[in-house]
C-alpha positions as CSV (number, residue, x, y, z in Angstrom):
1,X,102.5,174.1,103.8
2,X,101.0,173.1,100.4
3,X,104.1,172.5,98.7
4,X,105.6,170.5,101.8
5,X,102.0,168.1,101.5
6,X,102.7,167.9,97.9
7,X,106.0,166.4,98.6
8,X,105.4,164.3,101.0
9,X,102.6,162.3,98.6
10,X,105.5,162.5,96.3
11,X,107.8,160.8,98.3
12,X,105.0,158.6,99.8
13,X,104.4,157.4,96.1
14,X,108.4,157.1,95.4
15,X,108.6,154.5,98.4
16,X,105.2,152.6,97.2
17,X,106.7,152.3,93.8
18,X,110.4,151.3,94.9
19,X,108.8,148.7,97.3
20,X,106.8,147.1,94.5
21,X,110.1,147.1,92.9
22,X,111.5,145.5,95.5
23,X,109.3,142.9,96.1
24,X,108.7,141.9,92.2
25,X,112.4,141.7,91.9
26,X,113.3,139.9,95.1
27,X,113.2,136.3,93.9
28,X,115.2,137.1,90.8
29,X,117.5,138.3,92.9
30,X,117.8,135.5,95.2
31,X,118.2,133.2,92.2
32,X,121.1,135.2,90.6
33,X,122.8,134.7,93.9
34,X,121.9,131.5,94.0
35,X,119.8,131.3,97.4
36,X,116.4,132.0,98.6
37,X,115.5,133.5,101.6
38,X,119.0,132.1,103.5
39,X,118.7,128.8,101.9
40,X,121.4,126.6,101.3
41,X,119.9,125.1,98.1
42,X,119.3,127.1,95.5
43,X,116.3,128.0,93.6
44,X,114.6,126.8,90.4
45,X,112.0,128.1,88.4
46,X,109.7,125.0,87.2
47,X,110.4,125.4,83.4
48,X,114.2,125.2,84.1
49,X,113.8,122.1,86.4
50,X,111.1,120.2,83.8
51,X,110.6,121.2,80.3
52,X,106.6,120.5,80.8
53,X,106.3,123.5,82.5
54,X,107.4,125.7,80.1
55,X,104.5,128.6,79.2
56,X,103.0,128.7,75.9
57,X,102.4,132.4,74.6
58,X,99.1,132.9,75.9
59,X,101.1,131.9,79.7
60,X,99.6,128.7,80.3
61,X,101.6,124.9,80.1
62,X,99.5,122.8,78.5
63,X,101.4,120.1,78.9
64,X,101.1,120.4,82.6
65,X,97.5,120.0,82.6
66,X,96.1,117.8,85.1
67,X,93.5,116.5,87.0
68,X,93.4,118.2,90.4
69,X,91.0,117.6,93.6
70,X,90.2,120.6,95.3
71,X,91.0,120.8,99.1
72,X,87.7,121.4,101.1
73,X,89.8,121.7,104.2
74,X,93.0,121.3,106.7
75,X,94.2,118.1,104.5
76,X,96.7,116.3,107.6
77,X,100.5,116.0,106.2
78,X,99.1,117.6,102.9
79,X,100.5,119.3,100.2
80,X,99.2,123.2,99.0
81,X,97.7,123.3,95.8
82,X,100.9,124.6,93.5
83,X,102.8,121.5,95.2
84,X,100.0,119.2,94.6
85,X,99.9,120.2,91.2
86,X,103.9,120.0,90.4
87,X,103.6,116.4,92.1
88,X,100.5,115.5,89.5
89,X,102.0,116.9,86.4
90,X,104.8,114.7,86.9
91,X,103.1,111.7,87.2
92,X,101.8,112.2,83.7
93,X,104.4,109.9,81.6
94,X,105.7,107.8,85.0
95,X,105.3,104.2,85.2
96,X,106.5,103.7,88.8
97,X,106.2,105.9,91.5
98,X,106.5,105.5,95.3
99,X,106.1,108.3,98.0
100,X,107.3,107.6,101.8
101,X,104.8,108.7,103.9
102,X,100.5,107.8,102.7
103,X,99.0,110.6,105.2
104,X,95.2,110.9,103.7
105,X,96.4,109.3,100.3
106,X,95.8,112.5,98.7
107,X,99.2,112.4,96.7
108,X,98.7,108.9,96.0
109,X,95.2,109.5,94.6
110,X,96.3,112.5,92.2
111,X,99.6,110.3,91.1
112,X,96.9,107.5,89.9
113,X,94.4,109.9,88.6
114,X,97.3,111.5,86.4
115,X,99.5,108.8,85.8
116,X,99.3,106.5,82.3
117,X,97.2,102.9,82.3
118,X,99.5,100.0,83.8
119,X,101.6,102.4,85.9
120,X,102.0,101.7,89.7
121,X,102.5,103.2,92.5
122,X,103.6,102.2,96.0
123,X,103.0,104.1,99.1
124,X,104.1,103.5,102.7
125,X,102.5,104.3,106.3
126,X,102.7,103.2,109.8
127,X,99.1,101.5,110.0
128,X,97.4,103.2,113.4
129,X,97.3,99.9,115.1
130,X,101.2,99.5,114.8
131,X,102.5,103.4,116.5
132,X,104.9,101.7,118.4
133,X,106.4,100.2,115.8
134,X,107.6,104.3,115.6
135,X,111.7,104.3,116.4
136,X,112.7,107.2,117.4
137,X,116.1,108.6,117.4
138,X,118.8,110.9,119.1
139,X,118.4,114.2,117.9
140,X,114.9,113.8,116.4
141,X,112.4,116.7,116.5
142,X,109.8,116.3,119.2
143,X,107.3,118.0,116.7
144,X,108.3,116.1,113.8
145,X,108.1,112.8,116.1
146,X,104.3,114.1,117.3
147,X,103.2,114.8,113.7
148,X,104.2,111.8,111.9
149,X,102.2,109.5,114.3
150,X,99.4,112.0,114.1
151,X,99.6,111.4,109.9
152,X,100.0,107.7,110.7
153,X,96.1,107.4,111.7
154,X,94.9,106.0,108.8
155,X,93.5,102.5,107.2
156,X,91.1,104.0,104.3
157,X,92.5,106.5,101.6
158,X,91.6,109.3,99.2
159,X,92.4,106.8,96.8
160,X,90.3,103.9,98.6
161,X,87.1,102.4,95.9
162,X,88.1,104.6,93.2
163,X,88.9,103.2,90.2
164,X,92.0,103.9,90.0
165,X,92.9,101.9,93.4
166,X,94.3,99.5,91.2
167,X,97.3,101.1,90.6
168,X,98.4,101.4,94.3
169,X,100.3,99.1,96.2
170,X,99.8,100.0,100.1
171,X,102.5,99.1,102.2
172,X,102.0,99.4,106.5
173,X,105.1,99.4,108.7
174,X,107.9,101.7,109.3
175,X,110.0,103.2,106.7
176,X,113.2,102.6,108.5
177,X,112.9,98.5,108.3
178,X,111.4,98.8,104.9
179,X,112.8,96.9,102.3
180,X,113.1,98.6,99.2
181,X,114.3,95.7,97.0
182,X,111.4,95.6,94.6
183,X,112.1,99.2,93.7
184,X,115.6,99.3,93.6
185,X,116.6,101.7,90.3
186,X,113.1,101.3,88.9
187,X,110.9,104.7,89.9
188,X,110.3,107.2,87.7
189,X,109.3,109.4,91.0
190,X,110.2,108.9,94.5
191,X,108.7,111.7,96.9
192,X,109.5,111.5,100.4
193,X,107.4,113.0,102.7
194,X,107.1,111.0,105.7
195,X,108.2,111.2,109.3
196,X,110.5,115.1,109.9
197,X,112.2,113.6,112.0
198,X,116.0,113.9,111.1
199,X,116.7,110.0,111.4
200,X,113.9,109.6,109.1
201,X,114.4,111.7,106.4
202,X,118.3,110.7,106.4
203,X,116.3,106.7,106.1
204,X,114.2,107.6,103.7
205,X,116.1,110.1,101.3
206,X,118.8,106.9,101.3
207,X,116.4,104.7,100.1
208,X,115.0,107.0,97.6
209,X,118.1,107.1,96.0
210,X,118.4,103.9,95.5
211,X,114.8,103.5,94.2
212,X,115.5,106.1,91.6
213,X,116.1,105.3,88.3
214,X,118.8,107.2,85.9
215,X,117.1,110.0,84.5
216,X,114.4,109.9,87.1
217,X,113.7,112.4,89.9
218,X,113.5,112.8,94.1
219,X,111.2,115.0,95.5
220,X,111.0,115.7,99.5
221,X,108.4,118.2,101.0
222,X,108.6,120.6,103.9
223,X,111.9,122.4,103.0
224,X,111.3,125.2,105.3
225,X,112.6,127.3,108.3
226,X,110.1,126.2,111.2
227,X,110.2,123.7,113.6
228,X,107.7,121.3,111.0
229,X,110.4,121.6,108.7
230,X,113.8,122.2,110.6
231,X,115.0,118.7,110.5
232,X,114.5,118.5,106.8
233,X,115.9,121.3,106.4
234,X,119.0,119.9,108.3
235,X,119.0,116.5,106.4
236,X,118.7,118.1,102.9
237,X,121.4,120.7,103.4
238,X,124.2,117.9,104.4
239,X,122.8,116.3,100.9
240,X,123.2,119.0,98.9
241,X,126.9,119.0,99.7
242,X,126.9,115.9,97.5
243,X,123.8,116.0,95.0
244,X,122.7,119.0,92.8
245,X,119.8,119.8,94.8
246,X,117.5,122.7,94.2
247,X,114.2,124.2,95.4
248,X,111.3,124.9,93.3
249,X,110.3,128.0,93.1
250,X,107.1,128.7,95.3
251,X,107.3,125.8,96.4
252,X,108.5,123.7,100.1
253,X,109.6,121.2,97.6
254,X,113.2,120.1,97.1
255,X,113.9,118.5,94.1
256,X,117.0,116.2,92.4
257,X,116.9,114.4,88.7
258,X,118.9,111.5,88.4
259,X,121.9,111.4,86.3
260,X,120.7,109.3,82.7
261,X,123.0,107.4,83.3
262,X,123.7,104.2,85.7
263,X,127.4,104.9,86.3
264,X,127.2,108.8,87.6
265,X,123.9,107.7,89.8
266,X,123.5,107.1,93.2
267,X,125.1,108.2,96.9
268,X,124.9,105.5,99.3
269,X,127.1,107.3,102.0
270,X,125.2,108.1,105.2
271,X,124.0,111.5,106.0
272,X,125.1,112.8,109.8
């Protein structure tokens, strides 16, 4: 009876071990096959997507040091604090920036609050008087349609009396009649994280193409499996059929770098 309790701890131990195995070598092996969790686009670590963070040898990426505001709570159409963190490192060196979709203005805020002197940044929301104004589409997600008006409740921003309001150009009206003309080929960043809705992010994401600049980068939030994300989800996986798309690791954020040069960039074709 000893002997059998003695190998049962044994074997309990074994599995323990294997499953931390298992666990700590699970994302490596979804990157070697090039996926992550059943996604369609693959997987990037940080320091392979942007040289800044790249780890020292004491572990830490100095030059990704930023300055971060805490979350004190539920931040509406927010992102977590690794994403908010990628998003302000970025904005370090960038001289125009624009993200689709204001929310609280916490992006916005941490993109000024990062981003060099003279640098602007323009930012887009429905303005709460203006909901209808909202066009829906065939096929949109009913809980992508509810949250985006829900995020579209605000006037006053994180961002709003600081003094670093200066840098932000706020734009109210919907995304889909926006007129992106101004920033055509000229953003360092573009971040689209606006209306879910499939007939939104296939607007946007278009757009945002056409605002980046060679050499710049795309970002869109919410790359995820649930009903928040699904028609993201949806939109970037028919994009990645034509862009080199990829997911940064621990992360819901998809990212794509322009080519640096004019003549390989851009992809005007319609997503369906």
């Amino acid at each position: 009876m000893q002997a059998l309790s003695v190998t049962v701890a044994v074997l309990g131990i074994l599995c323990a071990v294997l499953l931390g195995l298992f666990l700590s070598y699970r994302r490596r092996f979804h990157l070697a096959m090039c996926r992550d969790m059943g996604f369609v686009i693959p997987t990037a670590e940080l320091r392979d997507f942007d040289a800044r963070f790249t780890p020292g040898p004491l572990g830490v990426a100095r030059d990704a040091e930023v300055m971060m505001l805490p979350t004190a709570g539920k931040v509406i159409g927010g992102t977590n604090e690794r994403e908010a963190w990628v998003l302000a490192a970025m904005a370090k060196d960038a001289q125009h920036m624009f993200e689709f979709g204001t929310a609280t203005g916490r992006t916005t805020y941490l993109w000024a609050r990062n981003a060099p002197a003279g640098a602007r940044i323009g930012t887009i929301t429905l303005h709460p008087d203006h909901g209808a104004d909202y066009r829906t589409a065939a096929g949109d997600s009913v809980v992508s349609t509810r949250d985006a008006q829900d995020e579209s409740r605000f006037d006053a921003f994180v961002y709003s009396g600081t003094d670093v309001a200066g840098k932000v150009t706020q734009y109210f009206g919907d995304s889909k009649v926006f007129d992106e003309g101004d920033w055509v080929a000229r953003c360092d960043i573009v971040f689209v994280d606006g209306s879910h809705a499939f007939s939104y992010v296939a607007s946007d994401s278009a757009k945002a193409l056409r605002m980046v600049k060679p050499g710049g980068v795309v970002l869109w939030h919410d790359y995820r499996a649930d009903a928040p994300g699904r028609d993201v989800r949806r939109c970037l996986d028919a994009l990645a059929m034509k862009l080199p798309l990829v997911r940064l690791a621990g992360t819901r954020l998809v990212a794509y770098r322009a080519p640096a040069h004019s003549s390989e960039h851009g992809n005007d074709e319609p997503l369906t």
